[in-house]
N, CA, C and O atoms as CSV, one atom per row, in Angstrom:
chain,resi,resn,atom,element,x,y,z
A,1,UNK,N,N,14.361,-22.801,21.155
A,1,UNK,CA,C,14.321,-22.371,19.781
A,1,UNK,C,C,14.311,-23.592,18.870
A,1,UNK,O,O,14.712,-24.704,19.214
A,2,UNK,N,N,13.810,-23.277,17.667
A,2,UNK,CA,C,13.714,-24.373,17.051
A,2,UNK,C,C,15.189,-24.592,15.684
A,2,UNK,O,O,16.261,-23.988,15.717
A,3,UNK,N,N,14.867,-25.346,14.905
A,3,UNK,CA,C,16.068,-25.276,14.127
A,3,UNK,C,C,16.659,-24.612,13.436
A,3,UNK,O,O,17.840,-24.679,13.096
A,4,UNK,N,N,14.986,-23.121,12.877
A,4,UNK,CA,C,15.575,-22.037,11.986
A,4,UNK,C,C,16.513,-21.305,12.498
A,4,UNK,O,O,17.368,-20.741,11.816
A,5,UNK,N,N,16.421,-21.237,13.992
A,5,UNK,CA,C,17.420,-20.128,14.784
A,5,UNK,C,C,16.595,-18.856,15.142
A,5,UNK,O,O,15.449,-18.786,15.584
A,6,UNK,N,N,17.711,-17.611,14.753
A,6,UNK,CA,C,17.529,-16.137,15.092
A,6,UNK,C,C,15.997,-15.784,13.743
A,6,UNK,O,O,15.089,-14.983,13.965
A,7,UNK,N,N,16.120,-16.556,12.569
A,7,UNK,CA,C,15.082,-16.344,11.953
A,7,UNK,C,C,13.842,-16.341,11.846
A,7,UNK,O,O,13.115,-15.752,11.045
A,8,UNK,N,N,13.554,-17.205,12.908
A,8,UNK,CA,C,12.027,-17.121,13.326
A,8,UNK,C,C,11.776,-16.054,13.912
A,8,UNK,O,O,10.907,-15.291,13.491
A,9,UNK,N,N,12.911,-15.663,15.619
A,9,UNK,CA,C,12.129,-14.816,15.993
A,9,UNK,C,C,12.434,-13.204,15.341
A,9,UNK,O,O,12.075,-12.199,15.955
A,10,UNK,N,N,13.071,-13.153,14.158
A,10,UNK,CA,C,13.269,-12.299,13.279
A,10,UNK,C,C,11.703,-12.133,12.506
A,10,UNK,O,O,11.004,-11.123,12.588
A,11,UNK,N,N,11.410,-13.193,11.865
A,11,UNK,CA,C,10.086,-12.967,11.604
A,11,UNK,C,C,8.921,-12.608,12.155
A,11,UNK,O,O,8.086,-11.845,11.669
A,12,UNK,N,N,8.863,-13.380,13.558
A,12,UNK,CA,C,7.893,-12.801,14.349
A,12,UNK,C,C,7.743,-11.902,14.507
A,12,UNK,O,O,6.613,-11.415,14.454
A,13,UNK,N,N,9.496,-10.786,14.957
A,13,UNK,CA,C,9.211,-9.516,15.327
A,13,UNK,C,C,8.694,-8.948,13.745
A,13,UNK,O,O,7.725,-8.201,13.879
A,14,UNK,N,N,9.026,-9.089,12.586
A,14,UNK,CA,C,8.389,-8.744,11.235
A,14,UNK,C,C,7.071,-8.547,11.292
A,14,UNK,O,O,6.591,-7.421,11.165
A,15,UNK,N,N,6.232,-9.794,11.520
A,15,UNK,CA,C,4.975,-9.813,11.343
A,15,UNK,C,C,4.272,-9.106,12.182
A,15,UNK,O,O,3.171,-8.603,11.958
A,16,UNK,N,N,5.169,-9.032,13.601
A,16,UNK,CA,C,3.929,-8.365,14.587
A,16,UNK,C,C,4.365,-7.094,14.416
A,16,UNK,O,O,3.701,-6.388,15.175
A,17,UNK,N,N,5.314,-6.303,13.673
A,17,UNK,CA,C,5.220,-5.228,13.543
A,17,UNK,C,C,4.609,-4.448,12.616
A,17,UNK,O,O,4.603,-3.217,12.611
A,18,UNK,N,N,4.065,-5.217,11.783
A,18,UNK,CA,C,3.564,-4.987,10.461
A,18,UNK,C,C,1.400,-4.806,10.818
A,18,UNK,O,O,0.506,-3.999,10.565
A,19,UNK,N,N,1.597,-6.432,11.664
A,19,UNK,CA,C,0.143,-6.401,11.974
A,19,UNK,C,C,-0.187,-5.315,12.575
A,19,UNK,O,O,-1.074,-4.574,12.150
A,20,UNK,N,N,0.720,-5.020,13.995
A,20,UNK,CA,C,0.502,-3.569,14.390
A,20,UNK,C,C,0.095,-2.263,13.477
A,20,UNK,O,O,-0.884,-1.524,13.368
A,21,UNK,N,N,1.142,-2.369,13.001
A,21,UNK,CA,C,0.640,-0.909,11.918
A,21,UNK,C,C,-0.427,-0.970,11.630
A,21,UNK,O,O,-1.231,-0.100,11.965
A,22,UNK,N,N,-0.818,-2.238,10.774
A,22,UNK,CA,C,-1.873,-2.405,9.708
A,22,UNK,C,C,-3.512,-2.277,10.942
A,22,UNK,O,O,-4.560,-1.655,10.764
A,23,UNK,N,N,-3.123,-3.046,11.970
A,23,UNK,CA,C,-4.462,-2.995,12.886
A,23,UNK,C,C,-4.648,-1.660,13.376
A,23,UNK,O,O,-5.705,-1.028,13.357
A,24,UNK,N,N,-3.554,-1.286,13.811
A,24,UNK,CA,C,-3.763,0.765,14.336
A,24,UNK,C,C,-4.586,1.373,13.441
A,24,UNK,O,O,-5.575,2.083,13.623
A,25,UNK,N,N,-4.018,0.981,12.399
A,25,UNK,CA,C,-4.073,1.884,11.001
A,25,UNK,C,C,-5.830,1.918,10.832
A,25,UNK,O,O,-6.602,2.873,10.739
A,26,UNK,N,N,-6.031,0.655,10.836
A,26,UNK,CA,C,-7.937,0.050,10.443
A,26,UNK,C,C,-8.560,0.378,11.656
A,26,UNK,O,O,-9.789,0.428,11.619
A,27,UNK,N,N,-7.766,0.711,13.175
A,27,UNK,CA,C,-8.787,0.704,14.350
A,27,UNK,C,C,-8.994,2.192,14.451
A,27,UNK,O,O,-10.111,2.684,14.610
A,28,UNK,N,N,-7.629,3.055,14.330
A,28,UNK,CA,C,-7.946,4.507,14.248
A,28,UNK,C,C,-8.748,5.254,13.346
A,28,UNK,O,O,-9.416,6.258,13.590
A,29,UNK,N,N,-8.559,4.453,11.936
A,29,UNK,CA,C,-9.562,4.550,10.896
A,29,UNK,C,C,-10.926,4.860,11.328
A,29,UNK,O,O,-11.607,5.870,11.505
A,30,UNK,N,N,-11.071,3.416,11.442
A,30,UNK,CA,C,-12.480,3.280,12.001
A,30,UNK,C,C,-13.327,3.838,13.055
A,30,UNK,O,O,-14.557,3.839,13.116
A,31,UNK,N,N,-12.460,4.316,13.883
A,31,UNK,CA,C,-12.313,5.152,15.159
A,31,UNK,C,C,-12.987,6.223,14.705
A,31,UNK,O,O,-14.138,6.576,14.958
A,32,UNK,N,N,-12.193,6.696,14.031
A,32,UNK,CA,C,-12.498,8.270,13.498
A,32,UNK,C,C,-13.951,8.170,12.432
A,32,UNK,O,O,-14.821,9.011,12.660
A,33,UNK,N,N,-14.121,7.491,11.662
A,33,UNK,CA,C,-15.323,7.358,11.236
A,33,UNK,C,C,-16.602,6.937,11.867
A,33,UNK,O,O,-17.627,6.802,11.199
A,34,UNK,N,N,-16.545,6.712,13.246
A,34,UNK,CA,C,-17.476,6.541,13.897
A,34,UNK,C,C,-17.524,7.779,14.730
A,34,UNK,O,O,-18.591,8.251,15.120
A,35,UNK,N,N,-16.324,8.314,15.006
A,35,UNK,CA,C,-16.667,9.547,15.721
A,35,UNK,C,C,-17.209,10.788,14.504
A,35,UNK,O,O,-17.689,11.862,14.865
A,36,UNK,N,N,-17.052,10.455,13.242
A,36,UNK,CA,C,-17.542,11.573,12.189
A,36,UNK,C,C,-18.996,11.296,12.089
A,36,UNK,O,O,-19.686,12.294,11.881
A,37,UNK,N,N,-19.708,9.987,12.208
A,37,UNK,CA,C,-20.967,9.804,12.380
A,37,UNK,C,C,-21.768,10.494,13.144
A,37,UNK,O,O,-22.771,11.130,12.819
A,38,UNK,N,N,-20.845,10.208,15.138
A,38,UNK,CA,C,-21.670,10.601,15.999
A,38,UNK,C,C,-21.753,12.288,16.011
A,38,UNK,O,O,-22.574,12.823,16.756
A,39,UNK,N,N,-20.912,13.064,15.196
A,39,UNK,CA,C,-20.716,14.759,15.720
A,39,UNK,C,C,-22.006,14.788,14.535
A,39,UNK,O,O,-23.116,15.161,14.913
A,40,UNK,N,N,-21.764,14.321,12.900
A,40,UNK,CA,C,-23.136,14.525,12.278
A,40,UNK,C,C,-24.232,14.326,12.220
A,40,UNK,O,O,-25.062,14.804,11.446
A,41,UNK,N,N,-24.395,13.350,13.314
A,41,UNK,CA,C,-26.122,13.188,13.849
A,41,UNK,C,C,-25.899,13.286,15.480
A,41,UNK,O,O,-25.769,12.294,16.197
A,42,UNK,N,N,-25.879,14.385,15.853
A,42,UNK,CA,C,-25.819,14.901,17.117
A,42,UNK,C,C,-26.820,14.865,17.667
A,42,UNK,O,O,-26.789,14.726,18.889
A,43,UNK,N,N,-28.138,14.980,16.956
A,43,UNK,CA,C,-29.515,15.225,17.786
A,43,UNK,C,C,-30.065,13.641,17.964
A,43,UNK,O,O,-30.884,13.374,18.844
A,44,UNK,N,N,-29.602,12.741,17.157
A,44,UNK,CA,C,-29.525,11.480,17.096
A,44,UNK,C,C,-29.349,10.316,18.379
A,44,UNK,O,O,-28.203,9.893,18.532
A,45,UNK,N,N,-30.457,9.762,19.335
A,45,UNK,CA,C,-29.443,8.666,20.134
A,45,UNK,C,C,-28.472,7.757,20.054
A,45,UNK,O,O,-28.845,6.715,19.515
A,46,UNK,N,N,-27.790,7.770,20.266
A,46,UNK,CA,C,-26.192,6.740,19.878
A,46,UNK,C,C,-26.140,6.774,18.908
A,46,UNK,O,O,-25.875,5.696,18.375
A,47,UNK,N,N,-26.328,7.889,18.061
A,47,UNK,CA,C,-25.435,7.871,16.596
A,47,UNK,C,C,-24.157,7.636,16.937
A,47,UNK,O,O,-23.556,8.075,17.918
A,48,UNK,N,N,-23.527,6.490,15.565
A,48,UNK,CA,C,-22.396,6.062,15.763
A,48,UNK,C,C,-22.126,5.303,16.698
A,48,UNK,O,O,-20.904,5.153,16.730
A,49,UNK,N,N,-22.808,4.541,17.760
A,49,UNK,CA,C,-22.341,3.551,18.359
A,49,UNK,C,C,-22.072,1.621,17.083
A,49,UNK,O,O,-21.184,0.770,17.104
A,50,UNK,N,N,-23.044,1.729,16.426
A,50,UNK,CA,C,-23.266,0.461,16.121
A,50,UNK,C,C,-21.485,0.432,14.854
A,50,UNK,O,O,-20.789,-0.488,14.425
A,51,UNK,N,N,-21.438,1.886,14.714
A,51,UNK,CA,C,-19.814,2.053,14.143
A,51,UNK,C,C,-18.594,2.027,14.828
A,51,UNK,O,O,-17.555,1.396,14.636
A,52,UNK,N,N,-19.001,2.995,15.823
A,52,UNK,CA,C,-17.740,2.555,17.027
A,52,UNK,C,C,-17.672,0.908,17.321
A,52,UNK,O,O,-16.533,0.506,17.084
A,53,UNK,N,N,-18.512,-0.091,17.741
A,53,UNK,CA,C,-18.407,-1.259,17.916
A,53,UNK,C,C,-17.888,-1.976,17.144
A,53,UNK,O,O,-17.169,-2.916,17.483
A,54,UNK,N,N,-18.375,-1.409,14.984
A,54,UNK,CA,C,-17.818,-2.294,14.366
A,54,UNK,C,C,-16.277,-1.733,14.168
A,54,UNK,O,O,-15.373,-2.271,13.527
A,55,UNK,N,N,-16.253,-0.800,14.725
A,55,UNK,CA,C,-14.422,-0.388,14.736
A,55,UNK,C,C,-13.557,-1.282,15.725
A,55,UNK,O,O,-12.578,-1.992,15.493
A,56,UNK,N,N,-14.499,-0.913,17.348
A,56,UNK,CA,C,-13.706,-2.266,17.689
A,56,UNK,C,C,-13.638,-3.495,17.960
A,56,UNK,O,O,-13.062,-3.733,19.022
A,57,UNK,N,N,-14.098,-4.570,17.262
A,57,UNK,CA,C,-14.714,-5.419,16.712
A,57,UNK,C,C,-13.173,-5.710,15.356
A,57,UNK,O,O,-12.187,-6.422,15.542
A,58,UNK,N,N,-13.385,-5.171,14.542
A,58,UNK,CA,C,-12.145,-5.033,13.654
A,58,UNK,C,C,-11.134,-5.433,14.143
A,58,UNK,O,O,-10.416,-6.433,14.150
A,59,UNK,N,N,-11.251,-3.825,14.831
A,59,UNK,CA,C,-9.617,-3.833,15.332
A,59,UNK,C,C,-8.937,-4.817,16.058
A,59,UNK,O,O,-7.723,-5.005,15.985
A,60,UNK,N,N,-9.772,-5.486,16.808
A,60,UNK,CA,C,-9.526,-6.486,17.781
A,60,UNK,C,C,-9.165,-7.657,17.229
A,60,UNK,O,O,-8.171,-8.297,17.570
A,61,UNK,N,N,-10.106,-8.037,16.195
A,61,UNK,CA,C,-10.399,-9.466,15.434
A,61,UNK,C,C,-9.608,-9.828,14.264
A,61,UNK,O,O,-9.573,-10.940,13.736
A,62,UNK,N,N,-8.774,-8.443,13.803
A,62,UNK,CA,C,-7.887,-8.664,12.569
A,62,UNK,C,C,-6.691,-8.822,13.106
A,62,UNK,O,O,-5.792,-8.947,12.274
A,63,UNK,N,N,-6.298,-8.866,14.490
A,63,UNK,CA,C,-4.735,-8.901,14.693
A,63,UNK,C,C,-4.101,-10.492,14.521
A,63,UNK,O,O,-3.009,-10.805,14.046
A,64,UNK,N,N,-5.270,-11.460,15.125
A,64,UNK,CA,C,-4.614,-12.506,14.782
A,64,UNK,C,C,-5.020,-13.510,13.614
A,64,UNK,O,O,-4.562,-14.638,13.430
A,65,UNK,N,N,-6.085,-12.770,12.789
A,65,UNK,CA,C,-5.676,-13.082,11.915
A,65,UNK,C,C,-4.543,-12.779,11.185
A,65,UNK,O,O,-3.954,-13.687,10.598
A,66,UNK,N,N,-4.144,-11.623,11.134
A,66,UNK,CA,C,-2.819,-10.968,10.503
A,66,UNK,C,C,-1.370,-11.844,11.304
A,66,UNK,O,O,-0.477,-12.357,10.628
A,67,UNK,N,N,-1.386,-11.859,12.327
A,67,UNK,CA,C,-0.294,-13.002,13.158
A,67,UNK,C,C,-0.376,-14.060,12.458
A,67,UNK,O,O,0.607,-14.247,11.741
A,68,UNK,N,N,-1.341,-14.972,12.385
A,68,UNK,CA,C,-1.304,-15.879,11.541
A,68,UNK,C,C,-0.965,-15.869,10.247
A,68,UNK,O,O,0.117,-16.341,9.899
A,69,UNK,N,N,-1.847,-15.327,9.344
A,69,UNK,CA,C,-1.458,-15.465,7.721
A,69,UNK,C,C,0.008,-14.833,7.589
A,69,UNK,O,O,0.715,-15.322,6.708
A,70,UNK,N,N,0.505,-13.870,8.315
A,70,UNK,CA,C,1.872,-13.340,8.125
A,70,UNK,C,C,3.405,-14.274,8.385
A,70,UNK,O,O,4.458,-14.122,7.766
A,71,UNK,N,N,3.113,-15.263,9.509
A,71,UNK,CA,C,3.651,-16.390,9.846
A,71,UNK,C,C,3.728,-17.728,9.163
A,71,UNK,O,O,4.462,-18.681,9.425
A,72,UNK,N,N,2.311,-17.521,7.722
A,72,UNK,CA,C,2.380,-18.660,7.009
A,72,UNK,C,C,2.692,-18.427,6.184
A,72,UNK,O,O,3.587,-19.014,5.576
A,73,UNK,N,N,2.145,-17.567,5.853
A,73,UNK,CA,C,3.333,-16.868,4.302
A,73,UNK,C,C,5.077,-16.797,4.668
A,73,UNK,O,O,5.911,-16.628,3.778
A,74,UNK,N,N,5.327,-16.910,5.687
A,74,UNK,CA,C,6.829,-16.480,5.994
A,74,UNK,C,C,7.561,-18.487,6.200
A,74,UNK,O,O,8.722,-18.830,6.423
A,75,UNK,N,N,6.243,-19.425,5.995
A,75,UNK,CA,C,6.570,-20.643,6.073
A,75,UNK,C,C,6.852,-21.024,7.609
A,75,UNK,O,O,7.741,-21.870,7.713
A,76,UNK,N,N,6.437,-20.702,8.516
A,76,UNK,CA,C,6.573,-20.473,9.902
A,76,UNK,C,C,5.261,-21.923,10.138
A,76,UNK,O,O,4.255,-22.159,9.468
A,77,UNK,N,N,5.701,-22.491,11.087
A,77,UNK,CA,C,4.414,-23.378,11.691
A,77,UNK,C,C,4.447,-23.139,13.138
A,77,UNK,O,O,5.392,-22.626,13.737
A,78,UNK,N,N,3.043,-23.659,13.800
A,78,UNK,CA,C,3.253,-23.922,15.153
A,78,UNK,C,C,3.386,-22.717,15.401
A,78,UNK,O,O,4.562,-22.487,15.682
A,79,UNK,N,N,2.343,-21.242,15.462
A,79,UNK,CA,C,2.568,-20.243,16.201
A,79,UNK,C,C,1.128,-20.129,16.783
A,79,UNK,O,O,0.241,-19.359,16.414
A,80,UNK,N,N,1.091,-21.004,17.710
A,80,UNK,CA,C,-0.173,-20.631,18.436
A,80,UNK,C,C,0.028,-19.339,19.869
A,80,UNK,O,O,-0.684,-18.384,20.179
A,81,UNK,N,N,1.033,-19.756,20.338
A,81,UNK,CA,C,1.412,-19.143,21.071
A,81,UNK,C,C,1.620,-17.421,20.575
A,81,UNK,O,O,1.715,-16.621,21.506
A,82,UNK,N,N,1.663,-17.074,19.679
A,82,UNK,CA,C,2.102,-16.159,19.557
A,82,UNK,C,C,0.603,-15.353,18.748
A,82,UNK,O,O,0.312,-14.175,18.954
A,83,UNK,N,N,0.038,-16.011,18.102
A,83,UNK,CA,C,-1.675,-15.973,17.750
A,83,UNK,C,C,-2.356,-15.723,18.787
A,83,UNK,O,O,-2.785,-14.581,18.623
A,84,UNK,N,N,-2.848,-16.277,20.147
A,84,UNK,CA,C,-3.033,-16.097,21.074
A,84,UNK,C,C,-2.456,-14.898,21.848
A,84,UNK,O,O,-2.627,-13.706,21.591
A,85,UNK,N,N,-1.674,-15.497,22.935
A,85,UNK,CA,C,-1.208,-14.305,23.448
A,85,UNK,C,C,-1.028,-12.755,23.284
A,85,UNK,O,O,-1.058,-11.863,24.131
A,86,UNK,N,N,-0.775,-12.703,21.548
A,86,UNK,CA,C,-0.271,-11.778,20.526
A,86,UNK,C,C,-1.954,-10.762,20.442
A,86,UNK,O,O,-2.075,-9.540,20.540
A,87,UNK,N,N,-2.876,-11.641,20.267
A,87,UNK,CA,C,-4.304,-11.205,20.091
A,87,UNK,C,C,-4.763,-10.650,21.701
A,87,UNK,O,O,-5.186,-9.496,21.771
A,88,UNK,N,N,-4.684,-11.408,22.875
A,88,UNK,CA,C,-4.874,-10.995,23.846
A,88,UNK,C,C,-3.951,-9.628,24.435
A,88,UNK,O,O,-4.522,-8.946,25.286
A,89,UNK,N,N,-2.960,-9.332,24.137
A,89,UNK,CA,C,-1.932,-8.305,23.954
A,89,UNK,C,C,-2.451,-6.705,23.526
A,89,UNK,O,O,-2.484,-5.604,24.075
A,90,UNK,N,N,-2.798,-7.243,22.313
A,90,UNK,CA,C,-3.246,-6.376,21.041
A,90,UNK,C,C,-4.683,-5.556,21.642
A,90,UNK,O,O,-4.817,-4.350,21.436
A,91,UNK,N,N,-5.630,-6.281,22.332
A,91,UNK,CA,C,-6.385,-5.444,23.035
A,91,UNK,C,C,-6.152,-4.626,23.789
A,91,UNK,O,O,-6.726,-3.544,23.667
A,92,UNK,N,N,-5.374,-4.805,24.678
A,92,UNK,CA,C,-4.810,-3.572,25.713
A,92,UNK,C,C,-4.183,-3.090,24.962
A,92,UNK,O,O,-4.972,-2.483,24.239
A,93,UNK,N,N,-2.884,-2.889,24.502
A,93,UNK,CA,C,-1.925,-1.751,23.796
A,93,UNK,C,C,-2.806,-1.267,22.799
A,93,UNK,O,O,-3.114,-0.086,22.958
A,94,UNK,N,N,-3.431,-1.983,21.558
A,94,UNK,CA,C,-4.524,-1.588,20.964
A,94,UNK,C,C,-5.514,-0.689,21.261
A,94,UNK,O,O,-5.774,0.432,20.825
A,95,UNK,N,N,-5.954,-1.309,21.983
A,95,UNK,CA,C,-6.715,-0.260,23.166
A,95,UNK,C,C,-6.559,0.811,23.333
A,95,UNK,O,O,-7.391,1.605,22.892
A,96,UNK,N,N,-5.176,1.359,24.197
A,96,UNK,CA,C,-4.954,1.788,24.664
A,96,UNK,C,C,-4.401,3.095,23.800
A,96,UNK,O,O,-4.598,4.203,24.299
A,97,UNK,N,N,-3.676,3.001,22.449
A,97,UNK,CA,C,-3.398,4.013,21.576
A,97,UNK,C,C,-4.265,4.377,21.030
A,97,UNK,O,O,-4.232,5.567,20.717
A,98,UNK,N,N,-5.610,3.472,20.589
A,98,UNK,CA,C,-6.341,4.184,19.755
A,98,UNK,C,C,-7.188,4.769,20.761
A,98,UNK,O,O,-7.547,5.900,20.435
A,99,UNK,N,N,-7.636,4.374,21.891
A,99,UNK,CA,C,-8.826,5.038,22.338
A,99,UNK,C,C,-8.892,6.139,23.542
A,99,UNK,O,O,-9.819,6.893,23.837
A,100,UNK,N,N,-7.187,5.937,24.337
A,100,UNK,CA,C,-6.643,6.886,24.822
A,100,UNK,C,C,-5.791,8.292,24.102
A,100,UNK,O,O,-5.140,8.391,23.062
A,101,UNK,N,N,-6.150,9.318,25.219
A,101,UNK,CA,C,-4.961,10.247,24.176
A,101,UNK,C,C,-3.467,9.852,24.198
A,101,UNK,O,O,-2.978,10.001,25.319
A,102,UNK,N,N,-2.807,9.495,23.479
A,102,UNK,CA,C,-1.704,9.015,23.477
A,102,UNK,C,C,-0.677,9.735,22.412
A,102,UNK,O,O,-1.263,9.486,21.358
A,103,UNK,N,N,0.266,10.329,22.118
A,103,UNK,CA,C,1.098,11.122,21.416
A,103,UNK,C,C,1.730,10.037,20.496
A,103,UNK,O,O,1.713,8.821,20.682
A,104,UNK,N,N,2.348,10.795,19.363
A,104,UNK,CA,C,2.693,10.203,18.176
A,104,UNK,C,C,4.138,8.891,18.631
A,104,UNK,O,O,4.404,7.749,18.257
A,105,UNK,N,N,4.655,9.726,19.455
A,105,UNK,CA,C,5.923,9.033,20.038
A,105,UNK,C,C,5.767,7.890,20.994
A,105,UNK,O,O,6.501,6.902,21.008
A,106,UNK,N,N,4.791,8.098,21.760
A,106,UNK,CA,C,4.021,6.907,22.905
A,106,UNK,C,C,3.525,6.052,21.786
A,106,UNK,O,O,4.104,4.966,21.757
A,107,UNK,N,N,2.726,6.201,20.960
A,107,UNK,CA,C,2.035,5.275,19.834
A,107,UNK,C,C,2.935,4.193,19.328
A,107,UNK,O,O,2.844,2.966,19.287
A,108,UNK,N,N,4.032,5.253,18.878
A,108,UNK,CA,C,5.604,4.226,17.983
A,108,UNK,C,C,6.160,3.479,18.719
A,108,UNK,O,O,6.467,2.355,18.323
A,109,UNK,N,N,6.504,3.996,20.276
A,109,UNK,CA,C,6.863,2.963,21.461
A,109,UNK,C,C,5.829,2.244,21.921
A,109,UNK,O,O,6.225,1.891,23.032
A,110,UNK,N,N,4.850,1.843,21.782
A,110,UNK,CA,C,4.260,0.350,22.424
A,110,UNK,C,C,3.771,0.161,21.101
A,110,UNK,O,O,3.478,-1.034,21.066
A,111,UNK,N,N,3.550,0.606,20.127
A,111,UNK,CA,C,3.913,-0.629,18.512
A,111,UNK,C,C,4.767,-1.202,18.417
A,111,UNK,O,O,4.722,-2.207,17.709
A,112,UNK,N,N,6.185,-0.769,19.214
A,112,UNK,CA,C,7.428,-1.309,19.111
A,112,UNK,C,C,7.752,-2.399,20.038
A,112,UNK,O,O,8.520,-3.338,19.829
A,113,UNK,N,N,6.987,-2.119,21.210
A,113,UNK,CA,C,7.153,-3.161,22.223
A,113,UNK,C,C,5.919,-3.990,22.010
A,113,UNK,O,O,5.708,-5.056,22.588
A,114,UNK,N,N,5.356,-3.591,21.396
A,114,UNK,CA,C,4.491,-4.931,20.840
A,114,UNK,C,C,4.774,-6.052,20.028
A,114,UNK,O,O,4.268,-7.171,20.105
A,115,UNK,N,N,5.935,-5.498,18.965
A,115,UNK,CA,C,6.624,-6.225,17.940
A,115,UNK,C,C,7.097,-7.264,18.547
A,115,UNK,O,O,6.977,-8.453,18.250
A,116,UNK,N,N,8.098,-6.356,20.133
A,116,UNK,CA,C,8.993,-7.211,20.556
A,116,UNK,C,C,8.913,-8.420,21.311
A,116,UNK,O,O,9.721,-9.332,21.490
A,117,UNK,N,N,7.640,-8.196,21.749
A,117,UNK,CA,C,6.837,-8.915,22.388
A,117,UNK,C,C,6.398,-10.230,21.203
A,117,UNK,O,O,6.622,-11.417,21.442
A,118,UNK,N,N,5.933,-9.876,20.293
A,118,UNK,CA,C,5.586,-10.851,19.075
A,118,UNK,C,C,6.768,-11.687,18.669
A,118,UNK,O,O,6.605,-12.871,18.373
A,119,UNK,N,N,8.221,-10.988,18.639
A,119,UNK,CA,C,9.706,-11.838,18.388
A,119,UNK,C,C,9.210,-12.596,19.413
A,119,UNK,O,O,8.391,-13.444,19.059
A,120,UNK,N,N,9.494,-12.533,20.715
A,120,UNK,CA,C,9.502,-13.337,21.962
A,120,UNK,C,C,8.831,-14.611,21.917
A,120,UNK,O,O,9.304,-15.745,22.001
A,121,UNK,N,N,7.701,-14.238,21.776
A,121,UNK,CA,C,6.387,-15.102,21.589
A,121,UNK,C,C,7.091,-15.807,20.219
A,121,UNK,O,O,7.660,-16.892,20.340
A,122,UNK,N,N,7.048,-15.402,19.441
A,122,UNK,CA,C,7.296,-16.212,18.061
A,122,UNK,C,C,8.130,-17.096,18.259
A,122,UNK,O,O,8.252,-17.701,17.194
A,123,UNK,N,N,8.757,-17.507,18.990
A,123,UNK,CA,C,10.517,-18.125,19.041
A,123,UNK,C,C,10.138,-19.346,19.919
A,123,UNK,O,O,11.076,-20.124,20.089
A,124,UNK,N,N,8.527,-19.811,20.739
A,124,UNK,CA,C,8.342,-20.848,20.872
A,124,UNK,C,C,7.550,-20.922,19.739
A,124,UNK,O,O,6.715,-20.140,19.286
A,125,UNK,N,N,8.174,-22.579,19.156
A,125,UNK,CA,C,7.509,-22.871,18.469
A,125,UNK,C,C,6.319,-23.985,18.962
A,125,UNK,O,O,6.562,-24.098,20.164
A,126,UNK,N,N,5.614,-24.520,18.778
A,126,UNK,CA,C,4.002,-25.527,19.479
A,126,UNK,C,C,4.045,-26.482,18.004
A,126,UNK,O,O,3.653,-26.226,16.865
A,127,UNK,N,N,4.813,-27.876,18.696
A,127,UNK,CA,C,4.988,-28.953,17.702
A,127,UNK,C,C,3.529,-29.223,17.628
A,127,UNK,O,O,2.575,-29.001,18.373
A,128,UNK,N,N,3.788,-30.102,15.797
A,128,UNK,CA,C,2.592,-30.556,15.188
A,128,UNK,C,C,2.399,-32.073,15.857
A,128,UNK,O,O,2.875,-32.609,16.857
A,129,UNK,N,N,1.566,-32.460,14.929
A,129,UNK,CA,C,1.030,-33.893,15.623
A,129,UNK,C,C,2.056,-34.848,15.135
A,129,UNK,O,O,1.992,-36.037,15.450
């Protein structure tokens, strides 16, 4: 741990619980608006694919940005580790709620263990030069 203490990985778990929401929030979104495409052009070939992609595409690509800017605004340095990993993470559980059937309660528990996962991660810090 570094010198802030319990506060970093206080923040981490902050940010990655927040990014969570916010990425569910834009991937299910998007989810669903690509599936409203493909039912209204039904007679259509791959209606709604080039939407489904940019859904997950999004969803995928905004988590670490959100890890990041949430960690710099919080005055946090040195979270590569948690940018990374956190983003590679975020695809599977990501994944896995929005595009599996998954219940409201399964959803809240691996957003939650995603968070916790983000404290964890957050609490190494990756010195500067």
């Amino acid at each position: 741990m570094t010198k802030s203490g319990p506060s970093r990985w206080l923040k981490g778990a902050l940010v990655s619980a927040v990014a969570a929401i916010v990425c569910y929030w834009l991937w299910a979104s998007l989810t669903e608006w690509a599936d409203g495409v493909a039912n209204s052009q039904q007679d259509a070939m791959m209606a709604g694919s080039i939407e489904s992609l940019l859904a997950g595409i999004t969803g995928v690509v905004s988590m670490p940005a959100l890890l990041w800017a949430g960690m710099r605004v919080l005055q946090e340095r040195g979270n590569h580790l948690l940018v990374i990993l956190g983003a590679i993470a975020w695809i599977f559980v990501g994944g896995h709620v929005v595009e599996d059937p998954v219940s409201t309660a399964g959803t809240a528990v691996f957003l939650t263990l995603f968070a916790i996962f983000g404290s964890l991660l957050s609490s190494v810090e990756v010195p500067g030069r």
